[in-house]
Structures are given as structure tokens and as C-alpha cells.
N, C-alpha and C positions, 0 to 999 in steps of 0.2 A: 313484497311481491312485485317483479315487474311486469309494467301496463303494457297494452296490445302493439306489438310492432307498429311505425308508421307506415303511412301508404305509401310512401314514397319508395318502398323498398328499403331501406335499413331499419337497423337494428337497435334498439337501444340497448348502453350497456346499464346494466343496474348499479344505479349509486346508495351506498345505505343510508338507510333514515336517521340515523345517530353515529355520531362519530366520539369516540373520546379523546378530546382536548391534545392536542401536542405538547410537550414538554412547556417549550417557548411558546403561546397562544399566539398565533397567526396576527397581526394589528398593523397598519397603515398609518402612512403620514396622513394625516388629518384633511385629504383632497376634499372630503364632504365632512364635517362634522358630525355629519346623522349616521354616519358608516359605524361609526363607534356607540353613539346614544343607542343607536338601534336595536344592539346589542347587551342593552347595559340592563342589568338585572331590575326584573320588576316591571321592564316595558309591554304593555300591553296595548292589544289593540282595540282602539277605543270603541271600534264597530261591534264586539261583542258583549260591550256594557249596557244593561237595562237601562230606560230612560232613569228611574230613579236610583240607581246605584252612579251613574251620574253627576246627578245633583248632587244626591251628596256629596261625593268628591267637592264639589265646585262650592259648596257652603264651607264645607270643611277647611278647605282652600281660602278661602276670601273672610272667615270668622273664628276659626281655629277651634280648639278642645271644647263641643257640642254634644249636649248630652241627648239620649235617643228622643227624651220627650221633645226638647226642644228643636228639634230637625224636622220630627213628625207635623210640628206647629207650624215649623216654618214652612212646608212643602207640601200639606195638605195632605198627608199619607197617616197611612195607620202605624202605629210602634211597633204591633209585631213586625209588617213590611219592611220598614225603617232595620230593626233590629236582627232580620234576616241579612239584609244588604251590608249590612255591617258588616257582619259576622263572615260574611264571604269576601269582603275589602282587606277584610282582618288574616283571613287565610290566604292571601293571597300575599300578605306584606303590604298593599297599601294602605293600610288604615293601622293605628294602635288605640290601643283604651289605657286610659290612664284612672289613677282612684283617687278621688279629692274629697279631702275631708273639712266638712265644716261645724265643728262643734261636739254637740252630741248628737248620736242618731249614725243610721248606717253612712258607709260612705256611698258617695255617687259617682258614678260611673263616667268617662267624657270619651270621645275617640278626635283622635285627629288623624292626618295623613301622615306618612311616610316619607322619606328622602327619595324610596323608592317609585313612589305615585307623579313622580313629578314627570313620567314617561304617559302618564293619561291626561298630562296637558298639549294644548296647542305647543309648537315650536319654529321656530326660524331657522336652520341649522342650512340647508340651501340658502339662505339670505346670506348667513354669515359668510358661509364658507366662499361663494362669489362675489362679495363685497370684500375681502380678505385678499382675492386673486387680481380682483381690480387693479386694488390698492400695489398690490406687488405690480403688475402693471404698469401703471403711472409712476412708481418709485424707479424700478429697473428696465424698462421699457420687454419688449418682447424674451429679449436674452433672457433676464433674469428670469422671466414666465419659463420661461424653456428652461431655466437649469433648476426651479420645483418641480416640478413634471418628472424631471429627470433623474432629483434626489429620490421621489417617492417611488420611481421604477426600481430604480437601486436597492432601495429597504426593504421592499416587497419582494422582489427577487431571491435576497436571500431569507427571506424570510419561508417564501414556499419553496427554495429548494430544500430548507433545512425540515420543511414539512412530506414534503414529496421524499426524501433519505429516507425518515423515520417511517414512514406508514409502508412503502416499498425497497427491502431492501436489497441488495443482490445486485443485479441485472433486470428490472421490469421492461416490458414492452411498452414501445409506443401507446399500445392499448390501455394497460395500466395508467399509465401517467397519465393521459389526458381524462380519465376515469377520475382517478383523483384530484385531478386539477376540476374540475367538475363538481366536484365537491367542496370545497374549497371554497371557490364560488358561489356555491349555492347557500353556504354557512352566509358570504357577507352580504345575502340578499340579492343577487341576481337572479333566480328563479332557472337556476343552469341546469344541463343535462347532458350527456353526450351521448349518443350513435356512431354505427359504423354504417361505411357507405356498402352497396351491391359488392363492390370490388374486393370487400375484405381486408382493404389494405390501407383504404382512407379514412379519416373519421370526420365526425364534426362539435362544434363544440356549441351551443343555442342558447344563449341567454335572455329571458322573455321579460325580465326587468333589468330597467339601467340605475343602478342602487345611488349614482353621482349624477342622477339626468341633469339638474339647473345649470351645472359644471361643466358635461358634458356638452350640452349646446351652446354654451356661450364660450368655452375653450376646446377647439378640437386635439388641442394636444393633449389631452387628457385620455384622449381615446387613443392615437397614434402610441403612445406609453402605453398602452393595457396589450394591442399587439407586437408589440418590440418586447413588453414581461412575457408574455408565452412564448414568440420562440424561445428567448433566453430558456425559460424553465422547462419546455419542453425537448429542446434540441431539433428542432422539428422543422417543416416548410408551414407556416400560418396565414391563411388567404383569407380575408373577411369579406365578407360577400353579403352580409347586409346589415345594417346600422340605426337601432332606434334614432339616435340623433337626427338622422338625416330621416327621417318618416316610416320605416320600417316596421313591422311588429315586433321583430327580435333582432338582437347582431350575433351574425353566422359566422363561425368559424372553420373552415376548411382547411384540416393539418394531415400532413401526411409526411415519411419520412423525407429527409433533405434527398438531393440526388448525391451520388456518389463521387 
């Protein structure tokens, strides 16, 4: 359901909450490495884990296949608690149990983590990926910075034009596209949305997170390539008019058809 008009007078258009997958999955050169982990199955966000579903990750983590008594001993918790949280790590794919037998007598039970839980650890993937850019840097000086930049416009490009054909086919309007470009966006964490302007004939395009920020402010050509990718894929006139990097709440896009 779309939310209340802005005050500002436009419109929002509504973008749907679930998209099904393109043929070829929409993926980028590696400008942030977190663009893709963020993505990547099993990432959760650590802000909605109990302090003790936590821990145990992090025992689990640091001492491997724990069985529930011995987790409970180590954390002060009760087994059932223990064996709750599990059991919710477990449905969730971070957590497995495993059955180890010793001798005679029942087997016992152990759990450890998943390949997939390694997205409810800390990570560096901004460190990396600007320490990576550096590097190209001091190796190729500015040029070379400018012809990664340049490569990743490229692959992106045809990547959402081949996404923007499929999802729109025919002739769509202005409107459509940047609708779905919109989306798009918002899948790789931008936090994006479009409106159309009073006039009916402008739109805008709002992105209230910068999914590449450490990148973003320490390379501005990273941004100058995200608008030279829209007009490209839109066909459009793309004016930005405001820029987290530079202090902003969001970066605003102003598209409206080319002149004639």
C-alpha cells in the first residue's frame, strides 16, 4: 500500500515490496564489497538478535560443535533458553546440530554455526574495498581510478538495461523506468523511492542511504558514474541536487525527459 503523499506536493510512485529475480541477477563490480555480502544469504541484521542468541553465536564461533549443557555453563543461562535459541539459529540456517557418538548410550547432540552466520559477524568490507581503490591509485595514478569507475558504469549499465527490457517491455514511459530503476536501487540498499513532481512531467529519484558511503567520500568519481549510469539507462535529463557525500540527508535526483 502506498504511504501519504509528500508535502511537498508530489507524488509518490509505488514500487513493489518484492520483485522476482531477473533472469541474469542484477551484480556489480565489486566498487564496495558489502554491496554483495549484504546480499548474500543468511545476512542478518545483528540489531534483531537477543543478547543471548548472540553469545552463542560468538561461543559457537570462537569454540565450535557445543553441546546445549555446555553453552548454558558457559553463559549462565538456563538449557531450556539455550535450547530455544538454538533452535531459532537452526531455522534460520545459522546454526546446525550435529550427532556424536561416544560409546554406548544415547548420542549427544552439539550445534555449531553455518557458512551462512558468518554475515552476524563484524566485517571490514569498506576497509577493504578503499584500501583496494587506494592501491589502484598509487599503482595507476588518477587515470587508472577513472577507467574502474568507468569499467563498473559499463557492467552496471548493461546490466539494468537488460533488467529494465525485461520487467518493461514495449515502449514504457519515462515514469515507468525510473519506477523501476527505483527499485533496483532499493534491492542494492539505497533506501530509494521515486515521486513525480506538481508538473506531472518531472520526477525524482531519493536515495536516503549511500550503500558505497566510505567509497563514496573518499572517491567522488564513484558518484559522478552512478549519474552518467542513469542518464545512460534512462535516456533522460538527470540533475542531482543533493548528495549524502557532501552532508546531505539524501541524494536527489531530478530527471525529466531530454529537450528535443
Amino acid at each position: 500500500m502506498a504511504g501519504p503523499a509528500p508535502s511537498d506536493g508530489s507524488a509518490r510512485i509505488a514500487v513493489p515490496a518484492r520483485r522476482t529475480p531477473p533472469t541474469a541477477p542484477l551484480t556489480a563490480l565489486p566498487m564496495s564489497i558489502a554491496e554483495t555480502h549484504d546480499r548474500a544469504p543468511g545476512r542478518q541484521d545483528r540489531g534483531h538478535f537477543s543478547d543471548l542468541r548472540r553469545s552463542i553465536l560468538h561461543e559457537l564461533r570462537l569454540h565450535g560443535p557445543t553441546a546445549p549443557d555446555e553453552l548454558a555453563r558457559r553463559l549462565g543461562a538456563s538449557r531450556t533458553g539455550v535450547l530455544q535459541q538454538l533452535r531459532a539459529l537452526e531455522a534460520t540456517g545459522l546454526a546446525r546440530r550435529q550427532t556424536v557418538r561416544h560409546g554406548v548410550g544415547r548420542p549427544r547432540h552439539v550445534f555449531d554455526v553455518t557458512p551462512a552466520a558468518q554475515g552476524s559477524f563484524p566485517s571490514n568490507y569498506d576497509g577493504l574495498a578503499s584500501d583496494v581503490l587506494t592501491a589502484v591509485a598509487t599503482l595507476g595514478g588518477d587515470e587508472l581510478l577513472t577507467d574502474v569507475f568507468e569499467a563498473r558504469r559499463v557492467s552496471l549499465r548493461a546490466r539494468v538495461a537488460e533488467r529494465l527490457a525485461t520487467a518493461l517491455p514495449g515502449r514504457p514511459t519515462l515514469g515507468d523506468r525510473v519506477r523501476e530503476l527505483a527499485a533496483i536501487q532499493d534491492e542494492q540498499g539505497y533506501l530509494c523511492h521515486a515521486t513525480i513532481e506538481a508538473d506531472g512531467a518531472t520526477f525524482r529519484l531519493s536515495e536516503h542511504n549511500c550503500a558505497i558511503y566510505q567509497v563514496a567520500i573518499a572517491y567522488p568519481g564513484a558518484c559522478r558514474a552512478e549519474v552518467e549510469l542513469f542518464r545512460d539507462v534512462l535516456g533522460a535529463e538527470v540533475v542531482r541536487e543533493s548528495h549524502i557525500a557532501s552532508g546531505d540527508r539524501c541524494c536527489s535526483y531530478r530527471i525529466a525527459e531530454q529537450a528535443p
